[in-house]
N, C-alpha and C positions, 0 to 999 in steps of 0.2 A: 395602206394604199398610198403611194406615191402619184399625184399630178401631174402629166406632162405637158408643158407649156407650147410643146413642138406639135400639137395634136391636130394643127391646122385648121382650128376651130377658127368662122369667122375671116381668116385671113384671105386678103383680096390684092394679088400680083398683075399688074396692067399686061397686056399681050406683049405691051413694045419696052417690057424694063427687059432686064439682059440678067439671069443668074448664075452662078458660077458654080463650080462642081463642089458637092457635101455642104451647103450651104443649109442654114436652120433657121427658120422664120417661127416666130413665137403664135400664138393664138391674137387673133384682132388687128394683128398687123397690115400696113396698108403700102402699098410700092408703087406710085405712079408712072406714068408715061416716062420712057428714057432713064432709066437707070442701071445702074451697071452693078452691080455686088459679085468682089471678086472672090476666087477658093474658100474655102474652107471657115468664111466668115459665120460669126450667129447674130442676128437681128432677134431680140425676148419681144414680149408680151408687148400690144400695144403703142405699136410706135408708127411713126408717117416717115415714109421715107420718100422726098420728089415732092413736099408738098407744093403744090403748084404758089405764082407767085402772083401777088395784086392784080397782074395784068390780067388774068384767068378769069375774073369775075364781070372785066368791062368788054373783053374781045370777042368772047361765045366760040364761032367752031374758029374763029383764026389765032386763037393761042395754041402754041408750041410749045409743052412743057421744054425749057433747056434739061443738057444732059446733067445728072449728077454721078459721080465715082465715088465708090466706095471699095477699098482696097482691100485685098487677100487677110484674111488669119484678125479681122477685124472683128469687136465686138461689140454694141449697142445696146446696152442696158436699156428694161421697159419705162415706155412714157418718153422717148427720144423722140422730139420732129426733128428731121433735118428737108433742109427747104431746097426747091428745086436748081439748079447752076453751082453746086458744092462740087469742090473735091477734096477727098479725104484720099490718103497713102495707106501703104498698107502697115498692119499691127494698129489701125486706128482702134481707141476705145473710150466710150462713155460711160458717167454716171447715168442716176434716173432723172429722168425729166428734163435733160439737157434740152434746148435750142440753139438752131445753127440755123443763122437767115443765108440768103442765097449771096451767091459769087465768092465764096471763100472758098480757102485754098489751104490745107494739110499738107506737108508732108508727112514722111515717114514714122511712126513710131510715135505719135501722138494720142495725148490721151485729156479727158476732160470731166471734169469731177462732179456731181449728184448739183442739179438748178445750176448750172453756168448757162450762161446768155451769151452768147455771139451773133451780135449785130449785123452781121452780113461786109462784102469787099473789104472784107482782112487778106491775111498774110500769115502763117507761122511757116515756121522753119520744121526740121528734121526733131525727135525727142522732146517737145515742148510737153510740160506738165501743167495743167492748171489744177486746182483744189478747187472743191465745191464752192457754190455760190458765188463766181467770177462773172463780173461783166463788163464786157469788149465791143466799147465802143465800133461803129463802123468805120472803114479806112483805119487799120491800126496796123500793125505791123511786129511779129516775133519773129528774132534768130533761132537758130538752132540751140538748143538745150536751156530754153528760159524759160522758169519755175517759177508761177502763182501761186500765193498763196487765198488760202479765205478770204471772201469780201475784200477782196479788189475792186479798182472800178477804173477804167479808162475811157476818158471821155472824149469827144472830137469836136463838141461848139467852142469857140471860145469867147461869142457873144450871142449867149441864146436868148430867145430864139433870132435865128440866120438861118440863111442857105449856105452858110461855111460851114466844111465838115472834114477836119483834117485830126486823124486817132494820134496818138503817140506809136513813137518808135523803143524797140528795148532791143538791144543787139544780144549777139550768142553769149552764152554763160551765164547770162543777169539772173538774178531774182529780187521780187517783189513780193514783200514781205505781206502781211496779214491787215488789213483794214487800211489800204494806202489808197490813194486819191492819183491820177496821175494825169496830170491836165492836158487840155490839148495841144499836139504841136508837140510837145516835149519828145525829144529825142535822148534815150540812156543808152549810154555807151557798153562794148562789150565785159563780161566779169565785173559788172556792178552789184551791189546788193542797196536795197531801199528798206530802210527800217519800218519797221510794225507801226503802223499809221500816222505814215506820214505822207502831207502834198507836196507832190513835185511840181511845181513850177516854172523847173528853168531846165536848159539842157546838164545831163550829166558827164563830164567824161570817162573815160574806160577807168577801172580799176577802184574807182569811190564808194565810201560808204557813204550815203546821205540818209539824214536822219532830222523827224521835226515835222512845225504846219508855222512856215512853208518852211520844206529840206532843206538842209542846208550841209556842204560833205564837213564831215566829221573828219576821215580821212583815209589816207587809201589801205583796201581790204587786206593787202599782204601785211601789212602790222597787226592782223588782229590775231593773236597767239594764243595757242592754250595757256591757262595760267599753269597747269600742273610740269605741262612737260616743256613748252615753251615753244610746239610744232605749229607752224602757220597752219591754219583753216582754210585758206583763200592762197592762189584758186581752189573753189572743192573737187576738181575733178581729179586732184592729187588726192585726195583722202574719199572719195567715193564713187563706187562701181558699181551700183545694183542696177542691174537691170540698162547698162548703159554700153556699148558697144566696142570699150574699153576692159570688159570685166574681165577679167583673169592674166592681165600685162599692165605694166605701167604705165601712164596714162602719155610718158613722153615714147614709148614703144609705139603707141596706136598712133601718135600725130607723125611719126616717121613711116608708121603704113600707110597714112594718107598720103602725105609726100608722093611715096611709089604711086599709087593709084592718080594721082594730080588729083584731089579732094580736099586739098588743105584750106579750103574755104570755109571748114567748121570753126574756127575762133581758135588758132595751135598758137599757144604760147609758150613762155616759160615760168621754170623755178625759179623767184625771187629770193637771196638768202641775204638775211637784212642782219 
């Protein structure tokens, strides 16, 4: 005998959330006031979606859940809260037990790995990857196609405790490697990579590797070469396509389609040959 999660057991949809057509809601699931979940999305087992915010508890009938989106072909692993004033794009998708506080903002094609914590009034871009156990200070800020790794952590005091609260910036391309620190304020430039735990403290510019407590660049990512064959790694979007919007052309084909379309706002560079 097979389970099924979609049995609608339990599950409680407010009058005023908005659902989208073939849409699947797990058992125990909860959809508050103002939400939107667009086509063909599945929401599993267990999750709050809209959960209302602070204000909720002090205003009685004059709280206004805000709207939250949730976009087409999207998918929500059980144990997800997402909090109410979110917007996520579509192809969004979670680990278990994700948190998403309110006033952030998704684009497209993003996705979020099993205990990430997002702090709420962020920013990611289009393709952002995070790995489980990430968390994202508030006011923080991702380009498009920037890759977390495990235990990360980006912070936004930089004398706590304060009422200053400014996240780090990471532009498109970047990745941030496994147990890195990244302090506040700190702005990393586009095609950087941050070595495996290390604190960033100061700004990065494009193209660096920094590495260390506190980082310090090592040096830029196009000299980092296979030993065998002697092919740059860097940028990867010359040696990787899964699942990236690029896959089946070269990745200087796709930034000459963006051209045509005016979109060349994704991070389009070039081949380095050193």
């Amino acid at each position: 005998m097979q389970l099924d999660k979609f049995s609608g057991e339990g599950v409680r949809i407010s009058p005023l959330a908005k659902i989208g057509n073939n849409v699947k809601i797990g058992d125990r699931t909860i959809i508050y006031d103002n939400v939107e979940i667009g086509d063909n999305t599945i929401i599993c087992n267990d999750c709050v979606i809209g959960e209302p915010l602070n204000a909720y508890y002090f205003e009685g009938d004059k709280y206004e859940n805000p709207k939250t989106v949730i976009g087409a072909d999207s998918l929500i692993r059980s144990h997800a809260i997402i909090y109410a004033g979110n917007t996520m794009g579509d192809h969004f998708q979670t680990g278990h037990r994700v948190t998403v506080r309110e006033n952030t903002v998704f684009g497209h094609h993003c996705s979020l790995g099993t205990f990430d914590d997002i702090q709420g009034h962020s920013e990611f871009g289009n393709y952002c990857r995070l790995h489980s156990n990430v968390h994202i200070g508030m006011h923080s800020t991702l380009g498009n196609f920037v890759f977390v790794y495990p235990y990360v952590v980006f912070t936004n005091d930089p004398t706590p405790p304060s009422d200053i609260c400014v996240g780090p910036t990471v532009g498109d391309f970047s990745q941030v490697a496994t147990g890195s620190i990244l302090l506040p304020g700190v702005k990393i430039g586009q095609h950087c990579l941050v070595g495996a735990c290390s604190s960033v403290t100061k700004d990065v510019p494009d193209y660096q590797l920094v590495v260390g407590v506190p980082a310090k660049v090592l040096k830029d990512v196009r000299e980092i070469k296979d030993r065998e064959t002697g092919e740059a790694h860097y940028p990867w979007p010359y040696r990787f396509s899964r699942n990236m919007p690029w896959n089946g052309m070269d990745f200087d084909e796709w930034c000459k389609l963006m051209n045509n379309n005016e979109l060349v706002g994704w991070g389009r560079t070039q081949k380095v040959n050193s």
